[in-house]
N, C-alpha and C positions, 0 to 999 in steps of 0.2 A: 604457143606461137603468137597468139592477142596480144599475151602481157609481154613479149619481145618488142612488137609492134610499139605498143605501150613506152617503150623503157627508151624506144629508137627515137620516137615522136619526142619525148620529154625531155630529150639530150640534144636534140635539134633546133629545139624551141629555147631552151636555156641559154644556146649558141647566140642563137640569134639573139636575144633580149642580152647580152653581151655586149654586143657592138652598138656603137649609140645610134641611133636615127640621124637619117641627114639631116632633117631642120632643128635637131638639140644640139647637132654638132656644130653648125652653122652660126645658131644663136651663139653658144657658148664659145668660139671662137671668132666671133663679133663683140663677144662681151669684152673679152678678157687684151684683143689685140688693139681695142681702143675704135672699131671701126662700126657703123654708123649699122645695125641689123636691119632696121625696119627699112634704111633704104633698100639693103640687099638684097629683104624679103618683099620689097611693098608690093612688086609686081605679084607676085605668089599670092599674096593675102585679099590683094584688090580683086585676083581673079576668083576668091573663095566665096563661095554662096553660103550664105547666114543661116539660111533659114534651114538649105540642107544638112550645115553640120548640127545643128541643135538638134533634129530629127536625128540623124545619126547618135546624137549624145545622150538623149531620149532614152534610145533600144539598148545603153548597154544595161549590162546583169547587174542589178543590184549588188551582186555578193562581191563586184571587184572595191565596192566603196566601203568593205570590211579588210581587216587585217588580214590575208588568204595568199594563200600561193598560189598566182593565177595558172600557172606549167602545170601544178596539179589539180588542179578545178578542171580544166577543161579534159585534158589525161580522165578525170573520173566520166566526162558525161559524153566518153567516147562509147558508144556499144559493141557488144562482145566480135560483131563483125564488121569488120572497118571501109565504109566505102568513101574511097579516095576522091571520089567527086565531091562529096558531101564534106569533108575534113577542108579540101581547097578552097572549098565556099567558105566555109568556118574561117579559114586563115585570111583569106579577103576580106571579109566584113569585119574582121578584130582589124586589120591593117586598117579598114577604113576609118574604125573610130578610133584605133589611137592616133590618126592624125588631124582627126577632129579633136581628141583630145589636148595634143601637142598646139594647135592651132589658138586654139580657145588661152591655153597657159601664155602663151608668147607674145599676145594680145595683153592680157592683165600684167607680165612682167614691162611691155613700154611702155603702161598705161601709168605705172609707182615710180618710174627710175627717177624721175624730179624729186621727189621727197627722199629718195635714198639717198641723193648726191650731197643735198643739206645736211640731211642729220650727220652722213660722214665727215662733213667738214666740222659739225660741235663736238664733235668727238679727238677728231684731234687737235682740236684750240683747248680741251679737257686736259689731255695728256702732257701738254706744254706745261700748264698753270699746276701738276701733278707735282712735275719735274720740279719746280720753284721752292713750292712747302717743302717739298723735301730737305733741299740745300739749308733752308730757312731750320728745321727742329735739327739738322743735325747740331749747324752753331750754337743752337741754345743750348742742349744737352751737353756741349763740349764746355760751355761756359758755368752750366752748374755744377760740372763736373769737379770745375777747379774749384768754385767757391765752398761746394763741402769741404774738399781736403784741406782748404787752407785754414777754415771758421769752426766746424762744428764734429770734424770727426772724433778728435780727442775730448771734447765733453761727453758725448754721446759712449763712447768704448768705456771711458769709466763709471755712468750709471750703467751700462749692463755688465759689468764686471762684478757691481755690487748689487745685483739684483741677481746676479747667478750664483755670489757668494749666500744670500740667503734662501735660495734654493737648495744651495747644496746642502747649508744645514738642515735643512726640509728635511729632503733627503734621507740623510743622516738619521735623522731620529725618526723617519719610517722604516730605516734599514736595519735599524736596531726592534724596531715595534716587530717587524716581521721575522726577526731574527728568536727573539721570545718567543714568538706566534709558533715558530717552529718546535722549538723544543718545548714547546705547554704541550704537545701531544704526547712526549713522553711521557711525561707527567701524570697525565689523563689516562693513560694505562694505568700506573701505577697506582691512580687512586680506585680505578675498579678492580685490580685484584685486593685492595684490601676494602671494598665494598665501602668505599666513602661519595656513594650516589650524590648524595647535596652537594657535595664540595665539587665534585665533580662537572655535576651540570651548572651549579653557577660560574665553575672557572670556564667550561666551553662557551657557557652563552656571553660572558664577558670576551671572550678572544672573537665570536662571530661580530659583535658590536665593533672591537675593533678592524677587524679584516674590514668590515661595510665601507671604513671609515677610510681605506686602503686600496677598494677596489679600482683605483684609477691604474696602477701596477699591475703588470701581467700577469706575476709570481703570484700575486694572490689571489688568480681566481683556483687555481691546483689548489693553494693552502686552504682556502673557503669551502673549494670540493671535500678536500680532507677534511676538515673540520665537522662536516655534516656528517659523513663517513662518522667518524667518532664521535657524533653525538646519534647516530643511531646504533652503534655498538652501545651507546651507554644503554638506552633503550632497551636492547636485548636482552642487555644485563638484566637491568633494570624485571626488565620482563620474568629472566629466569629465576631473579631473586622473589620475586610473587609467587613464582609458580612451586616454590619451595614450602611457599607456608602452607598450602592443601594441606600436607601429609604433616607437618609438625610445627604447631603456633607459638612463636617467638615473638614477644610482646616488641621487645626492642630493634629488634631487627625489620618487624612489620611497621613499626612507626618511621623507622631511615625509611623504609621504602615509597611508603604514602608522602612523608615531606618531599621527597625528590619527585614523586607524580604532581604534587603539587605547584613545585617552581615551574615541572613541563606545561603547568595550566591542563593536566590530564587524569583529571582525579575520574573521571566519569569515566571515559576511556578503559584506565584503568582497573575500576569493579567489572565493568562487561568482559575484558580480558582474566578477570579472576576467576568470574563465574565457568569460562572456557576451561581454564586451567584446572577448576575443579571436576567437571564433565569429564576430561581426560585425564584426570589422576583417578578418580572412579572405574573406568574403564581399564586402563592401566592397572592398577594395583589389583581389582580383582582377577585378570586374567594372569599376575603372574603369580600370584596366589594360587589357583588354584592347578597351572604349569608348573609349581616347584612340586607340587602334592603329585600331578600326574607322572613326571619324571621321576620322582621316587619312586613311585609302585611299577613304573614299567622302565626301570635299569637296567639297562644292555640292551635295549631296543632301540634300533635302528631303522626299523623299515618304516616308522612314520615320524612326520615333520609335526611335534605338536604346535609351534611357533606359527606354522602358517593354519592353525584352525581357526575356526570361530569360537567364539566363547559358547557359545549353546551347546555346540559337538565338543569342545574341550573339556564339560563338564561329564558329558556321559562314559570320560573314558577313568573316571577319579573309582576307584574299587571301593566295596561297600564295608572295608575294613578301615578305608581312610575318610571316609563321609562325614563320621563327627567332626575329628582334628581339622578336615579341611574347610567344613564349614563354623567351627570355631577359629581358625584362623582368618578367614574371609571376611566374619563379621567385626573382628578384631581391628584388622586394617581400614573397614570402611568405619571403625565408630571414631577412627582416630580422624579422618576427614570429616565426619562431621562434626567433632569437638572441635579441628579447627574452625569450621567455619562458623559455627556458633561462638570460639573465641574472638573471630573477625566483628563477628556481629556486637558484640557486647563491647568491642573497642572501640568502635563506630558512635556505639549507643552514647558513651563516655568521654567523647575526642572530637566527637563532631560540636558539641554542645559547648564546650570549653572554649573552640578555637573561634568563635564569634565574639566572643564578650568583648575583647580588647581592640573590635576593629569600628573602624567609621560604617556608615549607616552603608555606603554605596557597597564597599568589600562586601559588612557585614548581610548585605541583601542576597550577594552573590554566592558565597559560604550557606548561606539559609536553604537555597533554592539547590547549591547540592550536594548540601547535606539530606534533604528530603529526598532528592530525588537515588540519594546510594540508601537512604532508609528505604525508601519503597523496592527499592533493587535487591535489596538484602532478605525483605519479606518477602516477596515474589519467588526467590533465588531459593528458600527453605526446601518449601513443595517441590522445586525441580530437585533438586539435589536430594531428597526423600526419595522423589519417585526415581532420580536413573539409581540410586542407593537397595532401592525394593525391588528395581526389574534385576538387577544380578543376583541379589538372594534368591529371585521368585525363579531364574532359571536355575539356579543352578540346584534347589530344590528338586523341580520337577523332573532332573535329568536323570535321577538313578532311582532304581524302584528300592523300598525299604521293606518289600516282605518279609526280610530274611532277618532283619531288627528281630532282637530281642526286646521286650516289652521295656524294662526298665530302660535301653539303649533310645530306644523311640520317645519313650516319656522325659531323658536328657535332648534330644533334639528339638522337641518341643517346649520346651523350655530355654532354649536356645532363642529358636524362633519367634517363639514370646514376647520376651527379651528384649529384642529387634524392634518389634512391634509397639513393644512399650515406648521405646525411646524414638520412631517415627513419629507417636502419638507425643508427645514433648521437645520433640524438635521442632513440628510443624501441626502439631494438631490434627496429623490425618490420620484416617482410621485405616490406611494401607488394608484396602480391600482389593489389591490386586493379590498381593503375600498372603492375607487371608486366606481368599479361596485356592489358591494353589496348596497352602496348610493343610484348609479342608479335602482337598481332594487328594493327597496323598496322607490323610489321618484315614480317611472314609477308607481307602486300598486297603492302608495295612490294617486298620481296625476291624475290617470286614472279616480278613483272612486268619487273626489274631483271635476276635472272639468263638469262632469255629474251632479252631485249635484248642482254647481253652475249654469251651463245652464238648469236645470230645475227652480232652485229659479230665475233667469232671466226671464223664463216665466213665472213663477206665479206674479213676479213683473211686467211686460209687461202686461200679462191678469187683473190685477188689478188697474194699473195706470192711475190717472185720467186726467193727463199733466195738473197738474196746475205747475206754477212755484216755484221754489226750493228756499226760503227764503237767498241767500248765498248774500255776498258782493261784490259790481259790482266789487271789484280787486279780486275774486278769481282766484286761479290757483291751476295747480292739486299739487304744491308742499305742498300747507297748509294743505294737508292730513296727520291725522298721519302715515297712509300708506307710506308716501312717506318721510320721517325724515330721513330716511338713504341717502336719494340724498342731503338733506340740510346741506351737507358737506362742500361748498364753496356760492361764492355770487351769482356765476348763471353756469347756465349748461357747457357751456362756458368754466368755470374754470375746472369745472371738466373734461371735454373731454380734457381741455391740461394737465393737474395733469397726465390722464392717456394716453396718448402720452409719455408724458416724462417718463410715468413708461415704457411705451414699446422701447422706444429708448435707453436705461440707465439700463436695464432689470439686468444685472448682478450686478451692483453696488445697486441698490434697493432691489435684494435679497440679499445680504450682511446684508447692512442694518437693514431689518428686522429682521435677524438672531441673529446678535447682539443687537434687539429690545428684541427680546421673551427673551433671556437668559439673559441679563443683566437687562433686565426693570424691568421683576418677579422675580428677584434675593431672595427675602425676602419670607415671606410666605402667597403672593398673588399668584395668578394663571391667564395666560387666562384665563381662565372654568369661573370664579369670577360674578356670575350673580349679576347686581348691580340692586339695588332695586331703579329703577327708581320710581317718582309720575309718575302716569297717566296724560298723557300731554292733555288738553282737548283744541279742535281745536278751532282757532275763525275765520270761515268760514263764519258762519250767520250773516245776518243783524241784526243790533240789538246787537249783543254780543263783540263788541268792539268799537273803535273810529271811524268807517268807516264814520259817518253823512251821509252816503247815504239809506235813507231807504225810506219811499213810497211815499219823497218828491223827490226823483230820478230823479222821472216819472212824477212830475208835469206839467200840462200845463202851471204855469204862469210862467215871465219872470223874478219877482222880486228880482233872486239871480244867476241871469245870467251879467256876468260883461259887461260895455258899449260897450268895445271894438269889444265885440262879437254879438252887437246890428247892428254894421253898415253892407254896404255892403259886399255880399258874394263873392267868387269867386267857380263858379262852378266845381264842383268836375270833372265832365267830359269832358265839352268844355272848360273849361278855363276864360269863360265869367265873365265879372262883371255884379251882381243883385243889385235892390235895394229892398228895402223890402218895398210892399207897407202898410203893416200894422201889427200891434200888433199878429194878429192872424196866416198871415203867418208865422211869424217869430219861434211865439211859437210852430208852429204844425211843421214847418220844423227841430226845435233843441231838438223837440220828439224823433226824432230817432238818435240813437247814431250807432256811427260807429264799436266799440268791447264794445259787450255786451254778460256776464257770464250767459247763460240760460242754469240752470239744473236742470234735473227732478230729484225724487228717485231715479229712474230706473239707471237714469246715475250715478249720485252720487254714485251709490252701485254698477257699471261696472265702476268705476276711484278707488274704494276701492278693488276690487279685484282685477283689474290692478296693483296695487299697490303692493299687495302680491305676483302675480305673476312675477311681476318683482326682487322681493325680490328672491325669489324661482331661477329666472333664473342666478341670481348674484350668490346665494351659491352652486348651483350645475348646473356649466357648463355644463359637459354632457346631458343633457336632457333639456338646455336652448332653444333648437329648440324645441323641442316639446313643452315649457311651450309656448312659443312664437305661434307659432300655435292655442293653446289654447286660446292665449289672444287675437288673429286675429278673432276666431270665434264669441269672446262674441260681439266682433264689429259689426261681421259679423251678426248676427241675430239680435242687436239691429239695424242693417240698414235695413233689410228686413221689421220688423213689422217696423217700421215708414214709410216705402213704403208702406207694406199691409195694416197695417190700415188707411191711408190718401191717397195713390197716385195712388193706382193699381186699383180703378175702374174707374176710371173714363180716365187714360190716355191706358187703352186699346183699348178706341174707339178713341182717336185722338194720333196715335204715336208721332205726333210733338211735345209731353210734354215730350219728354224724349227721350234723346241722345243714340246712339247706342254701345257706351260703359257704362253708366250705366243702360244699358239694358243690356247687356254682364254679368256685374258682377252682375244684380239680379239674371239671372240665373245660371250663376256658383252658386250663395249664395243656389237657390232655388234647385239646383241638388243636390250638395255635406251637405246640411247639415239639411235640412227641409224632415221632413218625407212624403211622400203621402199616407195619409190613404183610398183612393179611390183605389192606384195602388194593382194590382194581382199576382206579381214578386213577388216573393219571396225570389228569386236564393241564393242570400247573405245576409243571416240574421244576420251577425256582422256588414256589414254595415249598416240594416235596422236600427237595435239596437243603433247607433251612432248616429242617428238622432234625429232629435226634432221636435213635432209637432210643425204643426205653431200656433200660441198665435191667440188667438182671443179678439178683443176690448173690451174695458170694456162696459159696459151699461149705463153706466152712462155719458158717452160721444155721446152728439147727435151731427150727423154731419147733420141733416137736418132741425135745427132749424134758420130759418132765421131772428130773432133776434139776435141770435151769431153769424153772415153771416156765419150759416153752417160752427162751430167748428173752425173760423180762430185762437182764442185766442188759442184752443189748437194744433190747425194745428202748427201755431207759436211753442210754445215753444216745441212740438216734434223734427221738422225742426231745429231748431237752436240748440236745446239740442244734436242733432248728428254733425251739422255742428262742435260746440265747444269741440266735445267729440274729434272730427277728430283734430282737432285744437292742440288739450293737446297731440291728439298721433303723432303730428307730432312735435311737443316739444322733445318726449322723442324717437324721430328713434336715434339720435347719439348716446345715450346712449343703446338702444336696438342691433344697430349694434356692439356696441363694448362687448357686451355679448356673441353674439353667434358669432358659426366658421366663415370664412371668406369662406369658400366655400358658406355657407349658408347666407348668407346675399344677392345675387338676389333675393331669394323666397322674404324677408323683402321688397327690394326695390319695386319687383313687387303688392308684400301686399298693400303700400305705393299707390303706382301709380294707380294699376285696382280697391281701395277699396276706402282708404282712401281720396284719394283725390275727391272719386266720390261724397262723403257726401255731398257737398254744391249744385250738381247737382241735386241731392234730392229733391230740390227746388221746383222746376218746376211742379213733378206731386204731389208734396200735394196740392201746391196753386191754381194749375188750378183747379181744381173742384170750388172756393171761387172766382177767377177770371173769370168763366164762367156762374155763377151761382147768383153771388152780381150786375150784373146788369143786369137791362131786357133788353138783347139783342131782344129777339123776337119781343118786343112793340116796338123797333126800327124799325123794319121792316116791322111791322104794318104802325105804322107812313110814313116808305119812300113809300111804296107800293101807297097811297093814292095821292102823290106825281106826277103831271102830267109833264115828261120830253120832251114835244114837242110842249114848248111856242115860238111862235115868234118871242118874245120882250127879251131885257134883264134884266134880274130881279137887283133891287137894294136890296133888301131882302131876308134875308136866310130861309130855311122852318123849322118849328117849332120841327121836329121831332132832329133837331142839338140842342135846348135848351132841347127835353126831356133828352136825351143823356148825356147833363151837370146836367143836377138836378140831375139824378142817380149818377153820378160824384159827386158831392157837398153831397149827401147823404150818400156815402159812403167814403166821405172821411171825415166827422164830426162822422160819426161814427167808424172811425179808430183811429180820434185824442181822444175820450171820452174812445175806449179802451188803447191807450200810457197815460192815467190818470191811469190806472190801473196796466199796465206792462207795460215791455220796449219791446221796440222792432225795430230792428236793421234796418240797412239802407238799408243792402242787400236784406231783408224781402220787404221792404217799395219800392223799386225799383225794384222787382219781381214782386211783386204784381200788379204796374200799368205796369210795362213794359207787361205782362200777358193782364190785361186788358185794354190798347192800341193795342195792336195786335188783339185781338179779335176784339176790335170796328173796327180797320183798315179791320178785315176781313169782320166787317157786313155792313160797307160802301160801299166794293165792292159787298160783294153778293146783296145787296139793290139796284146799280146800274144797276146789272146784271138781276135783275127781271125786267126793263122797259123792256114795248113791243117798246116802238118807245121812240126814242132820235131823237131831233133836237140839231144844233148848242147852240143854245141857251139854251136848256138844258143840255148841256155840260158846259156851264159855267155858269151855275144855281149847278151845282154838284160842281164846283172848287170856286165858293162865299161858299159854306155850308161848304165844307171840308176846306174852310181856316178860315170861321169863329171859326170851330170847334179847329182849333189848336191853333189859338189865344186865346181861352179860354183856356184851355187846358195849352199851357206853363203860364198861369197865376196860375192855379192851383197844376201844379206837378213842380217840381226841376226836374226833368228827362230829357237829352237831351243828345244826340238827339229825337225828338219824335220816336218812334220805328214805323217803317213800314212807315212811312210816306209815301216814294218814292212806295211803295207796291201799296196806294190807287192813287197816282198822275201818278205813270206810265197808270194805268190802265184808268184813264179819260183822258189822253195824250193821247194812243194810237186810240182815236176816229182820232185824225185827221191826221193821218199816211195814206198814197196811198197805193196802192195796193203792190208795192212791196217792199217797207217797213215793211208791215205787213206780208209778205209773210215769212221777217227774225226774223220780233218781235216774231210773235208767237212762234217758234219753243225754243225761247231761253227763253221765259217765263214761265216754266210748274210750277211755285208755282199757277197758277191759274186754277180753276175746268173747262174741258170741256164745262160745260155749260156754265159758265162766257167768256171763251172765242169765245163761238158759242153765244152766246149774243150779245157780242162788236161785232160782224164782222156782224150779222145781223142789229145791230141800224145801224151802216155807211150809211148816207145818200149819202156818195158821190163814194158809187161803184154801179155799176151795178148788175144785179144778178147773171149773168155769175161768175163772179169777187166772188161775196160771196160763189156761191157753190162751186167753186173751192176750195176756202178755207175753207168753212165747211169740206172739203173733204178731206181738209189734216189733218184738226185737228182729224179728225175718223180715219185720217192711225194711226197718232201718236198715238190717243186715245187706238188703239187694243193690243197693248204690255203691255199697263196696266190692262187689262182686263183676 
């Protein structure tokens, strides 16, 4: 209802403020009718008090002397309830001062009207003198109007006639400039499809010059747009034609290209967009490399998109039958990018250098600075392109496990990878220790799991082997392995250790070399990678399969192809003595035994072929050549143990004198570090239990207690010598094994060498003894001496019978050694083991035989020195050995019968190779001490005796 009131009141007031006030009506129809206001009003004004309307004029509101709608000013500052007395006051007191207001203007408007009346009348004495000029320029303008037309317009029409004529030929020959302008773009295609870059870009940039020179025409600012258009398609080109050379360097085609970056003034540019080009030709080429390899092996498979893999996951899905091909393909395509870029480089090297000589100093400074700066862009640019080159070998390596490699398959991969490695090291110097350890750690996989394999196949070839001899050619060597082809580089080991001497002495100049071998030698479209299809080389190792003529007349007894010369007297190998040969048979049985002879088993044979690989193995990847090397130490190492355990360790545990106390040392190291104990209850460390290997047990079919085959000697023998010869071949190949591995690591080798290998022919000892203890009847000798009465009177001219049983066993065993050299050879070391073995023994049953007499006389003292000389002069008639072994053993020992009392007092103490008893024997027979005299000496021999006890 307010805001009615409101809406009533402000439509009232508008009304009124409508209608003019009487005294603005009055005035203004005073004004305008010509009649005199102030008399009208004078009465009004005269009765106006002054002083009241100024107080009146005072009070009003400031805000009507703003811009404001006074209807709605007062409308607002009505309150929400309206009292009508109070609004009528408001209405009075506005009434009052707008005609204080009114009053006050009416006053100022009589007070100017003198000054108005003036200026109105300059104003229109203005308007008159307006009026005049006017009339005045129109007649002049009317007047000049004639004299052009009649004077000057006809000079005037014909110089612009003739200033438009040479315009128009302007014209003209811009219309034709633009007219070419147009059809040069044809053109300009036509010279980028036939790759005429220079010609190209100097025709565009001469048509830009001209359009510049055109741009006043509207047509050419479209043809100028175009133009830029087709000079950055040349660009493009330009571009794609660089991006060609990554993959295959065209001398010719690479210099069009650099001369046209050159006119672009974009030669810098340029290389940094090459080096991009090569980043993604890298990337490229190996992922669809190794996409054709994965689509192959998985044809007809639909359910996965390999296009959209990653290169990491693309390579795990490549099958472990295409891994070589696809990583000799891989490498293939990346060696080719980095020949070009090393073509690029070496055109630089050659081009950059040339194209200064013929310029002035300012070109020539500019060409200097970048020519330096694509030489440093280019060396820089090596190592990147090595390393994105090495990170996709190195995944695509590490993406498939290779346990299932076969050895030789793996030792081709490495070789591969090598390869690689070699020519990162000659492209850029780097020793790609990223490819490295990923090498290493997928050699270290499978080598882990490979040499397990092989020392169990060792065993089962150990547990199977029946040591018969190995059919091979008495001149084998482990080089006629195919294994071993890659050492058969020069004419002997020899050559090659100084070959590589001199690589190491000359190290820079040899990598040079090869630098310039890889890059110039595969210049064409051969590759390292280039696996050449060798034939299979097949070895001729065996008797029989070539011209050797030595086959199983080798080993014959007769003499009928032995030449004269070698018929006559000998000279003995060990004293130096001349012999004569008393007959046919010694002769022959003495040139039975040869001095190097090739005895090898399967077992070996197939421990010198793995040796083989893993030597290969330790040539292509250094890093882990200690541990191949290690590995190859062990197959030694447990084929030396079971040749101990099954021939030497029963029987030399009850006599330690069969075996020396360093290979005694190294059977146990062998028997701790690599033989399992499956009796032991330790468990503690079950990865090294897991490292071990049972020990092999002897085949069955080998009787060592058959004494028709004197108890296994034939295969005592060729186990024996088959390790000695193994030792033999690995002491052939230490120079070469040291120059593989680190130099730090090479004591462990020589120790290998020292505590292992060289123990092999020590070996000897406890196979044979059991065949030398056991091939003749000791005991029956003992039999025999026991019967023997040593306290005759008289002196005997006759020796006792028990010295000729002694030689029959002799002579039996020694026709039965020559009937087995009809069959196999067998070496000299063997053949001088064996009696050396059993002459000590006899030496020792002579003494213990002498030592059983209860009583000795003089005379049976030298009834024991007739037998024991008889015996050696049999004896050097029947063996080549000499000195007799032991001799002085048995001679001291029947000597010291006639030693006095304090003599003997010094012998004994310094002779402990003789048993207590033997020597409380001899000191008892002594006829010529008293008893005092013996117990005293029995009495030392019991002091001595208790420290061994």
């Amino acid at each position: 209802m307010n805001m009615d009131l409101k809406n009533k009141l402000k439509s009232l007031i508008r009304k009124q403020d409508s209608l003019p006030s009487p005294i603005e009506e009055n005035i203004s129809h005073e004004l305008f009718n010509g009649e005199p206001a102030v008399a009208k009003y004078k009465h009004e004004v005269l009765q106006s008090n002054p002083q009241e309307d100024r107080e009146i004029m005072e009070k009003i509101d400031p805000e009507y002397y703003q811009d404001v709608d006074a209807s709605q000013y007062e409308l607002e500052k009505l309150p929400e309830v309206v009292d009508l007395e109070r609004v009528d006051d408001d209405r009075n007191r506005l009434r009052r001062q707008l005609q204080s207001v009114s009053k006050k203007v009416s006053e100022l408007v009589l007070q100017n009207h003198p000054a108005y009346a003036a200026e109105l009348q300059r104003v229109m004495e203005l308007q008159k003198t307006l009026q005049l000029a006017t009339i005045i320029c129109k007649n002049g303008r009317s007047q000049l109007s004639e004299a052009s037309h009649k004077f000057t317009m006809t000079s005037l029409q014909l110089l612009a006639n003739v200033r438009k004529r040479q315009q128009l030929k302007g014209l003209l020959k811009s219309i034709r400039t633009i007219k070419t302008l147009q059809r040069t773009d044809l053109r300009l295609r036509e010279m980028l499809v036939e790759e005429d870059f220079c010609g190209a870009i100097q025709l565009c940039l001469e048509c830009q010059k001209a359009a510049a020179l055109l741009k006043h025409y509207n047509c050419i600012s479209e043809l100028s747009s175009k133009l830029s258009d087709t000079l950055e398609l040349i660009e493009e080109q330009l571009d794609f034609a660089l991006s060609r050379t990554c993959s295959q360097f065209d001398e010719t085609h690479y210099e069009k290209v650099q001369t046209a970056y050159g006119l672009l003034g974009k030669r810098q540019n340029a290389l940094d967009q090459l080096h991009l080009h090569f980043t993604s030709a890298i990337h490229n080429t190996a992922f669809q490399v190794v996409l054709g390899y994965v689509e192959l092996c998985n044809h007809g498979s639909t359910e996965t998109n390999f296009n959209k893999m990653q290169f990491s996951d693309l390579c795990k899905h490549v099958t472990i039958e295409s891994f070589t091909p696809c990583l000799v393909g891989l490498c293939k395509a990346l060696w080719s990018i980095m020949r070009s870029y090393h073509s690029i480089a070496r055109w630089h090297e050659k081009h950059d250098h040339l194209d200064t000589v013929s310029q002035d100093e300012a070109a020539r400074s500019g060409e200097e600075m970048t020519a330096m700066y694509i030489k440093q862009k280019l060396e820089h640019g090596r190592v990147r392109i090595w390393q994105d080159v090495q990170q996709k070998v190195r995944t695509y390596i590490l993406a498939v496990s290779l346990s299932e490699y076969k050895l030789e398959e793996f030792i081709q991969f490495l070789d591969i990878v090598n390869r690689m490695i070699d020519i990162g090291e000659y492209f850029c110097e780097s020793k790609s220790e990223g490819l490295q350890d990923s090498l290493k750690q997928q050699s270290l996989n499978y080598f882990k799991n490979h040499h397990r394999a092989k020392m169990d196949e060792l065993q089962m070839f150990l547990e199977n082997e029946g040591w018969e001899l190995c059919p091979v050619k008495s001149s084998f060597h482990v080089l006629n392995l195919v294994e071993f082809k890659f050492m058969r580089q020069s004419a002997s080991s020899q050559k090659i250790l100084a070959n590589q001497n001199l690589a190491e002495q000359d190290n820079g100049q040899f990598e040079s070399s090869r630098k310039r071998q890889y890059f110039e030698e595969f210049s064409g479209d051969s590759t390292p990678f280039d696996i050449q299809t060798e034939s299979e080389e097949n070895e001729d190792v065996f008797a029989g399969t070539g011209d050797d003529g030595n086959g199983e007349e080798e080993f014959s007894d007769s003499d009928s192809d032995v030449p004269d010369e070698l018929k006559h007297d000998f000279i003995d190998e060990l004293t130096g003595e001349t012999h004569s040969r008393p007959g046919k048979r010694k002769f022959s049985r003495s040139r039975s035994f040869q001095k190097h002879v090739s005895i090898v088993t399967n077992t070996s044979l197939n421990v010198f072929r793995v040796i083989g690989r893993y030597i290969q193995m330790m040539r292509l990847l250094k890093p882990v050549a200690f541990d191949v090397m290690w590995s190859m130490a062990q197959l030694f190492d447990f084929y030396m143990y079971s040749v101990y355990l099954f021939y030497g360790s029963a029987l030399s545990s009850m006599d330690n004198r069969t075996i020396n106390i360093r290979l005694k040392s190294t059977l146990m190291r062998i028997k701790d570090s690599l033989i399992l104990d499956l009796d032991a209850s330790d468990t503690s460390d079950d990865l090294e239990q897991r490292e071990k290997i049972p020990a092999p047990h002897l085949s069955p079919i080998v009787d060592l207690n058959n004494p028709e085959r004197m108890f296994g000697l034939p295969e005592r023998i060729v186990a024996a010598e088959s390790l000695v010869f193994l030792g033999e071949q690995l002491e052939f190949l230490q120079p070469h094994l040291e120059a593989l591995i680190p130099v730090n690591k090479r004591p462990f080798l020589q120790q290998f060498y020292s505590q292992t290998v060289n123990m092999a022919a020590e070996l000897r000892k406890p196979v044979y003894w059991s065949v030398s203890l056991r091939v003749i009847p000791y005991d029956t000798v003992l039999q025999h001496m026991a019967t023997v009465r040593w306290d005759v009177k008289e002196i005997m001219s006759q020796h006792n019978t028990y010295v000729d049983v002694l030689m029959q066993a002799y002579m039996s065993f020694d026709t039965r050694l020559a009937d087995m050299c009809k069959q196999m050879p067998v070496p000299r070391a063997t053949y001088d083991h064996l009696w050396d073995q059993i002459l000590r023994l006899s030496a020792r049953t002579f003494v213990e035989g002498y030592a059983n007499a209860k009583k000795c006389s003089i005379e049976g003292r030298a009834l024991m020195q007739l037998d024991f000389q008889q015996y050696l002069k049999n004896i050097e008639k029947l063996v080549d050995l000499r000195p007799i072994p032991d001799r002085e053993y048995v001679e001291g020992y029947i000597k010291a019968y006639y030693f006095p009392e304090n003599q003997l007092e010094i012998w004994l103490p310094e002779h402990r190779e003789y048993s207590f008893k033997q020597l409380t024997s001899l000191v008892n027979a002594v006829d010529h001490l008293n008893r005092k005299a013996k117990q005293k000496l029995v009495s030392m021999l019991e002091d001595m005796e208790k420290p061994r006890r």
